[in-house]
C-alpha positions in Angstrom: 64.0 134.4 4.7 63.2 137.9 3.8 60.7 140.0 1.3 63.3 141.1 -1.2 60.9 142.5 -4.1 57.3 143.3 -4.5 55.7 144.4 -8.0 52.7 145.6 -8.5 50.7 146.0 -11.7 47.0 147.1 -12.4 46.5 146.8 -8.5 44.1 149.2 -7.2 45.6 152.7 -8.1 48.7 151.1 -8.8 47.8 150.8 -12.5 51.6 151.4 -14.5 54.5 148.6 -13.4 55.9 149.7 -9.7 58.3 148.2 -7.9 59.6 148.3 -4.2 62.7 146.7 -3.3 63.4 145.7 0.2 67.1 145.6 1.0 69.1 144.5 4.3 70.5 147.5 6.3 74.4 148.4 6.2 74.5 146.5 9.6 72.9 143.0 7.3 70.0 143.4 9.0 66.3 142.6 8.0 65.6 146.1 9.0 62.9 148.5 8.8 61.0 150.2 5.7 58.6 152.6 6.0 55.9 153.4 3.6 54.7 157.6 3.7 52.4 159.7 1.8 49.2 161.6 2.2 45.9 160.7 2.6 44.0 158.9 -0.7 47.8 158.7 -2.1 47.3 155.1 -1.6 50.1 154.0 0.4 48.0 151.5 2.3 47.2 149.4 -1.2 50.6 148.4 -0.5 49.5 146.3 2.8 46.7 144.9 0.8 48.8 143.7 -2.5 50.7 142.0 0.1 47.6 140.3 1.7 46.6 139.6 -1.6 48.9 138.0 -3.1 49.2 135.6 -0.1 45.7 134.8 -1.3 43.3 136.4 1.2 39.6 135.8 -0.1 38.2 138.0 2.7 36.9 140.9 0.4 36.5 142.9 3.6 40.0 142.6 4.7 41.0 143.7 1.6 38.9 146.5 1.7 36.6 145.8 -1.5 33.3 144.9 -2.3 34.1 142.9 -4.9 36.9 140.6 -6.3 37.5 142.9 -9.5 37.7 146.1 -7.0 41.1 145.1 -6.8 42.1 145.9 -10.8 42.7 149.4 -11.5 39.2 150.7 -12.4 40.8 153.8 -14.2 40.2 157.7 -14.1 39.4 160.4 -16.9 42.9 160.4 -17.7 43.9 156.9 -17.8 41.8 154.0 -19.3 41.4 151.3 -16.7 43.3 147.9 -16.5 42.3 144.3 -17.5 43.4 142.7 -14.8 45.5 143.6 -11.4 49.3 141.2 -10.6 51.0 141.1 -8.1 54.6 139.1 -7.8 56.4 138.8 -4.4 60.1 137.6 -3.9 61.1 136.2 -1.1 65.2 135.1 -0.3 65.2 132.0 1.3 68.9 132.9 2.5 69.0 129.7 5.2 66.8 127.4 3.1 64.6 126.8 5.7 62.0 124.1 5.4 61.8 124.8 1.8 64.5 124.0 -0.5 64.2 127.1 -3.2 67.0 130.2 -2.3 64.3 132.4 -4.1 60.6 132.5 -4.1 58.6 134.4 -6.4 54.2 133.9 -5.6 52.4 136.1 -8.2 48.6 136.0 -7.9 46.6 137.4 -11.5 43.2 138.2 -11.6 40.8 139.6 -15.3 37.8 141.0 -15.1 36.0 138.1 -16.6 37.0 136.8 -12.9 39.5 133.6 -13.8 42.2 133.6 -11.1 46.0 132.7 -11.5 48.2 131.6 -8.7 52.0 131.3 -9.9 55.5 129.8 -7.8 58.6 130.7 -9.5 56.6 131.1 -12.8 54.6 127.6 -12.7 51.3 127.2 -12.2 50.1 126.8 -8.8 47.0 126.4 -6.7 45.9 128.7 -3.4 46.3 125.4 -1.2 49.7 125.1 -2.8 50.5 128.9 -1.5 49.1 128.2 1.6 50.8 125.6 2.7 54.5 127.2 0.9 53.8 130.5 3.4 52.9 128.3 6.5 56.0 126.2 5.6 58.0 129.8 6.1 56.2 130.6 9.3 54.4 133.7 7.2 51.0 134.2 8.4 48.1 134.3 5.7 45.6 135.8 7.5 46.6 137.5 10.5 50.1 139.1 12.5 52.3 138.9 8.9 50.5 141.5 7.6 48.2 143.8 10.4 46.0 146.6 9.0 44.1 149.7 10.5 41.7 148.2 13.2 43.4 144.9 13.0 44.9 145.5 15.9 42.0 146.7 18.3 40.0 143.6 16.2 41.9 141.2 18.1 41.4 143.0 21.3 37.7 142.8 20.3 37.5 139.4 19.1 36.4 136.4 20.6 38.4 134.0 22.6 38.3 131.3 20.2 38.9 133.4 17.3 42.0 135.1 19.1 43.1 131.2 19.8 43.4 131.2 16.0 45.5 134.5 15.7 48.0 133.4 18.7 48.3 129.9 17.0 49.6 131.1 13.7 52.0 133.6 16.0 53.2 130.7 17.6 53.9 129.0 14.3 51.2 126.6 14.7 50.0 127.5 11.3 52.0 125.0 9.9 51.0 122.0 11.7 47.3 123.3 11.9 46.9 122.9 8.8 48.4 120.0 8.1 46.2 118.8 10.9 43.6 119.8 8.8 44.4 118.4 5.9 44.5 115.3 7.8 41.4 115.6 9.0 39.9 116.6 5.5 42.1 113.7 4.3 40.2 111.5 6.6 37.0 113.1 6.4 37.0 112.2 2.7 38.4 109.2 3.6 35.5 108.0 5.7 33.4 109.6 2.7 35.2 107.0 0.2 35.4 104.3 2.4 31.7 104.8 2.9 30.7 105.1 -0.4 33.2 102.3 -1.2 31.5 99.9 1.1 28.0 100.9 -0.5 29.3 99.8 -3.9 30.7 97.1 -2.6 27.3 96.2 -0.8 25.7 97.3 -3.9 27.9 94.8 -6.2 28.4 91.9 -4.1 24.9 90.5 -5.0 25.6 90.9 -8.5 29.1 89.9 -8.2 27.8 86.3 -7.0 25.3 85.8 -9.3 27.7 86.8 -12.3 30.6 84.0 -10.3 27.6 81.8 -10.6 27.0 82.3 -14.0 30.6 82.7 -15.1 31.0 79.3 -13.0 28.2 77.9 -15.4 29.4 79.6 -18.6 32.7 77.6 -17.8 31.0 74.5 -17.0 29.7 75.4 -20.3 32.8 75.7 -22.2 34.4 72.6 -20.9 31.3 70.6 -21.9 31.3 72.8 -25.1 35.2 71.7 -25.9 34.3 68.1 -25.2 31.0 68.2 -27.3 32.8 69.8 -30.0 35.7 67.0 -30.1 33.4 64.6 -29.9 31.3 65.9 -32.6 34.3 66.6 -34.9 34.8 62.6 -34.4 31.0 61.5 -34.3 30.1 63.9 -37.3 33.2 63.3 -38.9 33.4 59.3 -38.4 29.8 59.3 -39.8 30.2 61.5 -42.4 33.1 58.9 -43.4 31.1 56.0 -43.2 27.9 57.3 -45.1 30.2 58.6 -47.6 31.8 55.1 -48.5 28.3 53.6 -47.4 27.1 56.2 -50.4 29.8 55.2 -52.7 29.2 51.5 -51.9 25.7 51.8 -53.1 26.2 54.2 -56.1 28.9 51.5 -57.1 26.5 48.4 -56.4 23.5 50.0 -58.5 25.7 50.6 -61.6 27.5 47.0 -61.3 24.0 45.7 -60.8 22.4 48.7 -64.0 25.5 47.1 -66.3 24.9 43.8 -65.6 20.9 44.5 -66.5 21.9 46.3 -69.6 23.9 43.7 -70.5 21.7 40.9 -69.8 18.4 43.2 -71.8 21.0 43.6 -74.3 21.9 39.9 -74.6 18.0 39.0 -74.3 17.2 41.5 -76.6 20.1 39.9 -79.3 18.0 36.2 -78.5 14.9 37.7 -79.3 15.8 39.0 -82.5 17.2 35.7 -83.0 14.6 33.6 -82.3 12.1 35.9 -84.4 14.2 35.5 -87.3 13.8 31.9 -87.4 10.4 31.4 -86.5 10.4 33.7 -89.4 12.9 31.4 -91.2 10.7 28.4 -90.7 7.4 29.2 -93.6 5.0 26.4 -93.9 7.1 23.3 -95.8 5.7 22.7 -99.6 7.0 19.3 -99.3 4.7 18.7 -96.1 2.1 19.9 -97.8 2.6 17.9 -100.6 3.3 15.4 -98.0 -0.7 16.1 -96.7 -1.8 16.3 -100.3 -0.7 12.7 -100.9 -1.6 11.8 -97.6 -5.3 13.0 -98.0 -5.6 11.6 -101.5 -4.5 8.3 -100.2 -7.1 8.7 -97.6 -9.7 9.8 -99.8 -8.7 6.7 -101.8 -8.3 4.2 -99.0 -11.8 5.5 -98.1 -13.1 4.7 -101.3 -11.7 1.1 -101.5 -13.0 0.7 -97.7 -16.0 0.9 -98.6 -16.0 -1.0 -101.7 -14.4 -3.3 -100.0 -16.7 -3.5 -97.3 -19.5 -3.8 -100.1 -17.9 -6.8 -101.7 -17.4 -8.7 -98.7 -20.5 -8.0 -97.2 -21.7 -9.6 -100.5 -19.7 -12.3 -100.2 -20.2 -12.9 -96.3 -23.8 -12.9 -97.6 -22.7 -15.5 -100.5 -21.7 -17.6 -98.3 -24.0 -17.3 -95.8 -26.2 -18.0 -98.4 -24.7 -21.2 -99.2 -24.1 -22.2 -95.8 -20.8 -24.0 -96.7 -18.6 -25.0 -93.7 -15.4 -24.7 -95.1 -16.4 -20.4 -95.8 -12.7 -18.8 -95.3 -14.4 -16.9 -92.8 -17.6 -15.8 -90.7 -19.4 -12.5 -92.2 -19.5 -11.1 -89.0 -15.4 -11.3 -88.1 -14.8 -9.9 -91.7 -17.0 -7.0 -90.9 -15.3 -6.8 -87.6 -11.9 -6.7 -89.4 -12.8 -4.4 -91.8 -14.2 -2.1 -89.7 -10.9 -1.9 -87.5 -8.8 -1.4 -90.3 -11.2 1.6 -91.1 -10.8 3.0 -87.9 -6.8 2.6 -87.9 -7.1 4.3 -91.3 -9.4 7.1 -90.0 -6.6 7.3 -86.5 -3.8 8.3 -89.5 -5.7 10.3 -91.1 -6.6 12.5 -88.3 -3.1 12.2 -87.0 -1.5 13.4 -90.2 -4.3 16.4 -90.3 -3.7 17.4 -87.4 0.6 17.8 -88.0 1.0 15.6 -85.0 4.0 14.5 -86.3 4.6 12.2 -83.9 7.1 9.4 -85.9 6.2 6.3 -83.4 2.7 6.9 -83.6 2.2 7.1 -87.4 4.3 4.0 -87.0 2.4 2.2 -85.0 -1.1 3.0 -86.8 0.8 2.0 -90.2 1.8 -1.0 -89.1 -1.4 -2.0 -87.2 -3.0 -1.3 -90.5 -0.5 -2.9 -92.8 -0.9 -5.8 -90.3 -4.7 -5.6 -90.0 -5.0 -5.5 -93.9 -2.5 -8.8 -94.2 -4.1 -10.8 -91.1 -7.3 -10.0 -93.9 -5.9 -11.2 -96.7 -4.4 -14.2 -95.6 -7.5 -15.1 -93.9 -9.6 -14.5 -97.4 -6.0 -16.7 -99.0 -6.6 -19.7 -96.9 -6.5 -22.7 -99.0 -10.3 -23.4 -100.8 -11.9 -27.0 -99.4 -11.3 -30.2 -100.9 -12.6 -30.4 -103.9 -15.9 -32.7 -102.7 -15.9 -29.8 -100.3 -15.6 -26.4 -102.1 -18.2 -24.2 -102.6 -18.6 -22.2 -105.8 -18.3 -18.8 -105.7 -18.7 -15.5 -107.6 -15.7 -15.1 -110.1 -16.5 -11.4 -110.6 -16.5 -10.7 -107.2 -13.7 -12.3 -106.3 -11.7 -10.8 -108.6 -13.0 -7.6 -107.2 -11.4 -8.6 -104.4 -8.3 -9.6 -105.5 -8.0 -6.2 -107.0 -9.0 -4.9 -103.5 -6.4 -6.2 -102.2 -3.9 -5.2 -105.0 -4.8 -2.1 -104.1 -4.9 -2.2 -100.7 -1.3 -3.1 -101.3 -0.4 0.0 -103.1 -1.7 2.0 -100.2 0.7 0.5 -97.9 3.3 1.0 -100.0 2.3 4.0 -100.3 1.7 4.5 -96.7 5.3 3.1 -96.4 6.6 6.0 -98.3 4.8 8.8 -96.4 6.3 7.4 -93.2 10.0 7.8 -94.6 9.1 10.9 -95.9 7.3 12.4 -93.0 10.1 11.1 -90.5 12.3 12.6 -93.2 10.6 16.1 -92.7 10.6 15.4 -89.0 14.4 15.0 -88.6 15.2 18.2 -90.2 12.1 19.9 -88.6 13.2 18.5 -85.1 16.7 20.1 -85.5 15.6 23.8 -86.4 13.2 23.7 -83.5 15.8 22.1 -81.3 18.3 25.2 -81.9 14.9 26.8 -81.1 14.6 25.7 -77.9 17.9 26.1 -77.1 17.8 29.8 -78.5 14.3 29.7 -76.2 16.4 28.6 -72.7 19.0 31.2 -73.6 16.2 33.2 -73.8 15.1 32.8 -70.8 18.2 32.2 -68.5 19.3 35.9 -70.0 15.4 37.1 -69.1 16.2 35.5 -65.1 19.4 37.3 -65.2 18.2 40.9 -66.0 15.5 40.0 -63.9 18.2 39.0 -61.5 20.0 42.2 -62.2 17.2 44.1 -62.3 16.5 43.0 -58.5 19.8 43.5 -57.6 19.3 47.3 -59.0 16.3 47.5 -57.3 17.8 46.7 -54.0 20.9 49.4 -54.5 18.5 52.0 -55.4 16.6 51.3 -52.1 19.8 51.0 -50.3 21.4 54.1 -52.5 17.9 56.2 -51.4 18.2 54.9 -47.5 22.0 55.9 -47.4 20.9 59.3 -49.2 18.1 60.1 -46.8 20.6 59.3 -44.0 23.1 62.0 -45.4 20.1 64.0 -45.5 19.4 63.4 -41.8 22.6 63.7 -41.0 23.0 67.4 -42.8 20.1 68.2 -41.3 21.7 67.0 -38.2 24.5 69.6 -38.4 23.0 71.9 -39.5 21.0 71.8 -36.2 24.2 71.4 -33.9 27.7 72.5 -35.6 26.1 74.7 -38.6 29.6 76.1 -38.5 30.9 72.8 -39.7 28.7 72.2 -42.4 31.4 73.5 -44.8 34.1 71.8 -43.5 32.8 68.2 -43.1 35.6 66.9 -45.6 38.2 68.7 -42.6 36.2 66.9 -40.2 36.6 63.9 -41.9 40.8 64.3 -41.9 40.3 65.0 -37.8 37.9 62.4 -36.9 39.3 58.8 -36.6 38.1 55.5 -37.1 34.3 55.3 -34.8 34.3 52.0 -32.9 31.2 52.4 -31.3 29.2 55.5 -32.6 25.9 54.5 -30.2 28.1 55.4 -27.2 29.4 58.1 -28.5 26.0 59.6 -29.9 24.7 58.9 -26.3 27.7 60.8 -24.6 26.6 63.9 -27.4 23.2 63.7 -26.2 24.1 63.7 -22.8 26.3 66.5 -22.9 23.8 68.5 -25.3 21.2 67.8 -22.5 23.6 69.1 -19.9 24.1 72.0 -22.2 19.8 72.8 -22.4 20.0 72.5 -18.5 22.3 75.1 -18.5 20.8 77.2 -20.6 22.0 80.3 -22.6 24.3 82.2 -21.2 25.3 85.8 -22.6 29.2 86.0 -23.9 28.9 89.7 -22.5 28.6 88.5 -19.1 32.2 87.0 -18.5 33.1 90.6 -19.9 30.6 92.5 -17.3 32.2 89.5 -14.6 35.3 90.2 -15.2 34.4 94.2 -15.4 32.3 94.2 -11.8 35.0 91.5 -10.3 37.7 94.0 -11.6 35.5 97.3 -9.5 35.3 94.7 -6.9 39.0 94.5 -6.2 39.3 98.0 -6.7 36.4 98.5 -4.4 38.0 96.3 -1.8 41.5 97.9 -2.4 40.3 101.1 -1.8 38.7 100.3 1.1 41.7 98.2 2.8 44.0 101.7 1.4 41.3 103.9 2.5 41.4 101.9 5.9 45.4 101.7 6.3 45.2 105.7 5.2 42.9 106.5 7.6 44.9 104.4 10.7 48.0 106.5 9.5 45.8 109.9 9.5 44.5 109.0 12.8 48.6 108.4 13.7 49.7 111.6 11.5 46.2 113.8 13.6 47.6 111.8 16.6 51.4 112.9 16.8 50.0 116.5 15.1 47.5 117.0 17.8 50.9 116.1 20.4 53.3 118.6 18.9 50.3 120.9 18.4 49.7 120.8 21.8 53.0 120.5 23.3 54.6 123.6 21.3 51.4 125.4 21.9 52.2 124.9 25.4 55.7 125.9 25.5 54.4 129.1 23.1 51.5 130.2 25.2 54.0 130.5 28.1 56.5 132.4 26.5 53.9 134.7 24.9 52.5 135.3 28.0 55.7 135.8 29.8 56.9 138.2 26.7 53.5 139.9 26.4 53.7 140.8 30.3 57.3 141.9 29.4 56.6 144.4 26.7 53.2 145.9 28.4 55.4 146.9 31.0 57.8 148.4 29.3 55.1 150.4 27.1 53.0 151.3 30.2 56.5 151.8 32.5 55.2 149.4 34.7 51.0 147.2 35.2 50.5 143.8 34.6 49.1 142.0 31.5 48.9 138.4 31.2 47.2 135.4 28.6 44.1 133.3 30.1 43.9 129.7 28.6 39.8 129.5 28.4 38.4 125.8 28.3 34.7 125.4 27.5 32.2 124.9 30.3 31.0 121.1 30.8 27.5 120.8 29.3 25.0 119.5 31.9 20.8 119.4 31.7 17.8 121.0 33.1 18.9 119.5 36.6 22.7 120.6 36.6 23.7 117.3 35.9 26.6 117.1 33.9 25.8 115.4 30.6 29.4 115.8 28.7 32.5 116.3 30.5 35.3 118.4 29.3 38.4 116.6 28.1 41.3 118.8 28.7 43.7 117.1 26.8 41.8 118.6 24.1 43.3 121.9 24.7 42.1 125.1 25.5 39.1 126.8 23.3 39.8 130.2 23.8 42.3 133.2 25.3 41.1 136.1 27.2 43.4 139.3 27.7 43.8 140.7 31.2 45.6 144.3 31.2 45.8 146.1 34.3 47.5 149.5 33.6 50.1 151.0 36.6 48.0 152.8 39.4 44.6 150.9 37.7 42.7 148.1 39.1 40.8 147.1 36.1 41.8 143.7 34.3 38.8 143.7 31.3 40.2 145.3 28.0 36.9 146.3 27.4 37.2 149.2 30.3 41.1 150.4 28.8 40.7 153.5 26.3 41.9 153.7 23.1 45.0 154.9 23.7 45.6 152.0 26.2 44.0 149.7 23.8 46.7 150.6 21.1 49.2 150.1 23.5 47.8 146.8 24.4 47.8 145.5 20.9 51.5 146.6 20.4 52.0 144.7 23.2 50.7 141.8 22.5 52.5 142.1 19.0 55.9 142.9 20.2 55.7 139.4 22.3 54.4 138.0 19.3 57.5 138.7 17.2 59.6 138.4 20.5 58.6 134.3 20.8 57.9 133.3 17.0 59.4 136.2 14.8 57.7 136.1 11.3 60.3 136.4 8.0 58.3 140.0 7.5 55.5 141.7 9.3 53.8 144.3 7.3 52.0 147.1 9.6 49.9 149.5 8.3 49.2 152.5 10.2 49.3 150.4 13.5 50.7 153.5 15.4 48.5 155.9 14.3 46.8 156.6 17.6 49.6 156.4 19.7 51.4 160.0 20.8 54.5 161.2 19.9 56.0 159.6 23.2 54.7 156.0 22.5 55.1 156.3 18.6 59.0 156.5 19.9 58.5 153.4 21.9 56.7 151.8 19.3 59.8 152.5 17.2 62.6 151.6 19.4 60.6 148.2 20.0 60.2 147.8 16.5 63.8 148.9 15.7 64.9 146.4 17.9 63.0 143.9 16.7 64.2 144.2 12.9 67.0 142.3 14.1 65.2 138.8 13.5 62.2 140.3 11.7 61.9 142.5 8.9 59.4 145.5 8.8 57.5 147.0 6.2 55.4 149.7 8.2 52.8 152.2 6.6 53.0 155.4 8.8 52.5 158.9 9.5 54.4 158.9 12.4 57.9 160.9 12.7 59.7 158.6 15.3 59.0 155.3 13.1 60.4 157.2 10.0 63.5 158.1 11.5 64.1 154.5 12.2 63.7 153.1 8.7 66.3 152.8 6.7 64.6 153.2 3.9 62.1 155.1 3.0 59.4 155.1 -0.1 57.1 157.8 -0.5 53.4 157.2 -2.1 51.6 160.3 -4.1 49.0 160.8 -6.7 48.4 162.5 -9.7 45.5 164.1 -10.9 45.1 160.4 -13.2 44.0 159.0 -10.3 47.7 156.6 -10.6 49.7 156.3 -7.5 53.4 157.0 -8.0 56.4 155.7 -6.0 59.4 157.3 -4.4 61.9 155.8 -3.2 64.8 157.2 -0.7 67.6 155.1 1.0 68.0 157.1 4.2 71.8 155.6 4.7 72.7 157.0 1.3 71.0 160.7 3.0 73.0 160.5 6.0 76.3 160.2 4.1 75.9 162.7 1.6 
């Protein structure tokens, strides 16, 4: 891998397009390039567009105070730039660890400060570059691309921080890194795993008391299902039964309301017969005539009573008078007589008066007085005495007797003819008021059967009402417990079958209603927040096992890193060291330099006592320099001079690019203290280095010129713009 092409754009005084393009040598070598110009022409912007665009943050190192010190702040003669770019090329000719034949990393920065990283024209992050230049063994921040004072700086620096510049020389970078992605890997993996098992802490409470309650909630659904089935065939069987109970008693009260009509109606027709002929029956003229007769008969029966009670009392008192034995009777049995045929007479008279028509009884007076008036007269007939034995009576009065009699006789007969006529009347009477009666018991049986009916109606309305206030109850009922069915009873009715034994069955509802209130209310939303937390659970859990199986293999990735860190840092160290003694000699023409592994001092207390060991398998912490210049006796770099320093330093880089050669190493003004004779060592090192590394070196000096085989010179106008030449020394030579 080599840096083929670099372009520049709004970089520092690079303001218009430049390009430099870094070719192989005529021998196919990486070569050398040197980079010339005066003073302020800006040559060394070069060095730091290449830092840059391997995305160094360290403002210092790239000489600014400030990111946008890096755009091209402009002159009186040229307006200043929006923003500074800078693309790099690299040929990955042997496809080395990555698998692109050409790189291109361009890093854009505007002045409102947003930052673009780019590979091969996509968008890319700075970890991304990173990890693509450690990949290629180019170093980000230290020997790929060494400044003015870089080189003393790592003379100067600490032994720990030089640690960090000989790892990346000895291509440690790569695994470093990696290392410490691990380790960030598994830092934020103990950070989740940590916050995972809070959560988890944090949502197993509420976890199990959501199981609980989902464990209800399905306790309550199954008891929910059942209720509901057994509602659809309690409610439904019910609503069956009161519905034909219903139409049972709607059916029973109008049977029992027609039969009532009817019966009224046929009553009703009865009484209108019957008060037509009680109307139909007037007072008979004939029976009054009948009474008419009757009463004169009376009044003349009367009469002739009580002349005939005058006459024989006169005649009792006749013969009383004469005291004759053979008297047809005593006074006192006539009177008798008489006076009981009065009374029979008086017992008919009332009876007829009275319209008790009663046939047998005016028969019997009748005849007692028909027989009570002939037991008379054929007492008064009896044959007189003999003739030495009669007794003279009154002519007169006897012959008032006689008539008496005669018309005593006409009564009867008269009485005679009453009695046909009034058993006459009675006949045809007795018929009319025996259709009476019989219209009377119609009457009545059609009175007991709409009272009958009306019973009967009585009892379906109270059965019609009970059955209603049932339904009522029973709407009532669902509306409480299955409102939702209300509407669809007649569809419950189709489901539900026939109810054998609805008391069981309402106890079972009850029951499981009861079970229901004991369980209480439970939220729908909670099976969703259940199934929601149990769902973070598991994803809690999972994270933690995968945080856990990530962080063994971290701990197995930081294991085998920390093995081939250690184990190539080994082998590295000792070939640096071995190469570093190498080149200080042949810079100083003789003197010993060498590499010190420095491993931190055990920490102990107050009393010496050791309180933490040192593990060595750790590594070392630090490296000290030791450089002990021919003839010399001193071995801290601190005492060497500047010169000697410098010389140092190339040293220590030579062996650098001797054990882990870099794809480029840019040097800018490195040489700049060394004298003509070492600037010609510096180059002949460097020359022969270009074999396996290629060189981009900002210079003043002669000797390193002449060694480059090309050459680009760096000058400025009076616009403040640095411009670009570029000469191919091979191309000089020929012509």
């Amino acid at each position: 891998m080599y840096l083929k092409r670099l372009e520049l754009q709004g970089f520092k005084t690079f303001a218009q397009k430049t390009l430099l393009e870094f070719q192989l040598d005529s021998n196919g070598r990486r070569g050398l390039t040197s980079v010339v110009g005066p003073n302020g022409s800006g040559k060394s912007n070069v060095a730091d567009a290449v830092r840059w665009v391997m995305g160094e943050q360290s403002l210092r190192l790239l000489r600014s105070k400030k990111s946008e010190d890096v755009i091209f702040s402009g002159s009186e003669k040229k307006s200043r730039s929006g923003f500074a770019e800078v693309s790099m090329t690299l040929v990955n000719d042997d496809r080395s660890d990555i698998d692109f034949s050409e790189i291109i990393i361009t890093r854009r920065l505007y002045r409102d400060g947003q930052s673009e990283y780019e590979i091969n024209k996509q968008s890319a992050r700075l970890t991304d570059v990173a990890m693509l230049l450690a990949q290629a063994g180019i170093g980000q921040r230290t020997y790929s691309v060494i400044g003015q004072g870089m080189v003393d700086e790592v003379l100067s620096a600490t032994p720990s921080d030089r640690k960090v510049f000989f790892d990346e020389a000895a291509g440690l970078r790569p695994f470093q890194l990696k290392r410490q992605s691990s380790m960030n890997k598994l830092s934020a993996s103990r950070d989740n795993l940590r916050q995972s098992e809070a959560l988890l802490k944090e949502i197993a409470p509420r976890l199990s008391s959501l199981e609980r309650q989902v464990k209800r909630l399905s306790q309550r659904e199954l008891i929910e299902e059942e209720l509901k089935d057994l509602e659809i065939k309690y409610y439904g069987g019910t609503w069956k039964s009161l519905q034909l109970s219903l139409s049972a008693a709607k059916s029973a009260h109008e049977s029992a309301s027609q039969i009532a009509q009817a019966a009224s109606k046929d009553a009703d027709k009865c009484e209108s017969e019957l008060t037509a002929m009680e109307k139909a029956i007037p007072p008979s003229e004939e029976f009054s005539q009948l009474r008419q007769s009757l009463q004169k008969l009376m009044d003349d029966r009367s009469g002739l009573r009580e002349r005939q009670l005058k006459l024989e009392a006169s005649r009792e008192v006749a013969k009383i008078r004469a005291e004759k034995p053979w008297a047809p009777l005593p006074l006192s049995k006539i009177i008798s007589t008489i006076e009981q045929i009065q009374n029979l007479q008086k017992d008919l008279i009332t009876a007829l008066e009275d319209n008790k028509f009663d046939l047998d009884k005016v028969k019997n007076l009748a005849n007692n007085l028909k027989f009570s008036t002939g037991d008379l007269y054929s007492k008064l007939q009896r044959p007189a005495p003999e003739p030495d034995k009669e007794v003279s009576t009154d002519p007169k009065l006897e012959k008032e007797i006689h008539d008496l009699v005669q018309a005593m006789e006409d009564v009867n007969h008269q009485i005679q003819a009453v009695q046909e006529q009034t058993e006459e009347w009675n006949k045809r009477e007795q018929s009319k008021r025996s259709h009476i009666f019989d219209v009377q018991r119609e009457l009545s049986r059609k009175r007991q059967e709409v009272q009958t009916a009306e019973r009967h109606m009585s009892q379906a309305a109270v059965e019609l009402a009970r059955v209603e206030t049932k339904i009522d109850a029973f709407l009532q009922d669902v509306r409480t417990y299955i409102p939702e069915q209300e509407s669809q009873l007649d569809e419950l009715v189709k489901k539900a079958g026939v109810v054998e034994n609805p008391e069981l069955l309402l106890q079972r509802i009850t029951k499981l209603r009861a079970q229901l209130d004991w369980i209480g209310g439970i939220d729908p939303e909670t099976l969703k927040e259940y199934e929601q937390t149990k769902k973070r659970y598991v994803e809690l859990s999972t994270q933690s096992e995968d945080l856990l199986k990530a962080m063994a293999s971290l701990e197995t990735i930081i294991k085998e890193l920390d093995q081939t860190i250690t184990e190539r840092s080994k082998t590295s160290f000792r070939q640096l060291n071995q190469e570093f003694g190498l080149y200080f000699k042949k810079l100083f023409g003789g003197g010993e330099a060498k590499l010190i592994e420095v491993y931190p001092e055990p920490e102990v207390d107050e009393t010496g006592e050791v309180i933490q060991a040192i593990d060595r398998l750790a590594g070392p912490s630090g490296i000290e320099i030791q450089a002990t210049p021919p003839g010399k006796r001193l071995k801290a770099i601190a005492m060497l001079s500047g010169g000697e320093r410098a010389l140092v330093s190339i040293a220590l880089i030579c062996a650098i690019m001797a054990t882990n050669p870099s794809p480029f190493v840019v040097l800018d003004e490195v040489d700049a203290a060394l004298d003509e004779s070492n600037s010609r060592k510096f180059a002949e090192i460097i020359s022969t280095l270009a074999d396996r590394t290629q060189f981009v070196v900002i210079t003043h000096n002669r000797a390193t010129m002449e060694r480059a085989h090309i050459l680009y010179g760096v000058t400025m106008g009076d616009d403040g713009v640095s411009q670009l030449l570029s000469v191919k020394l091979s191309d000089v030579l020929k012509k």
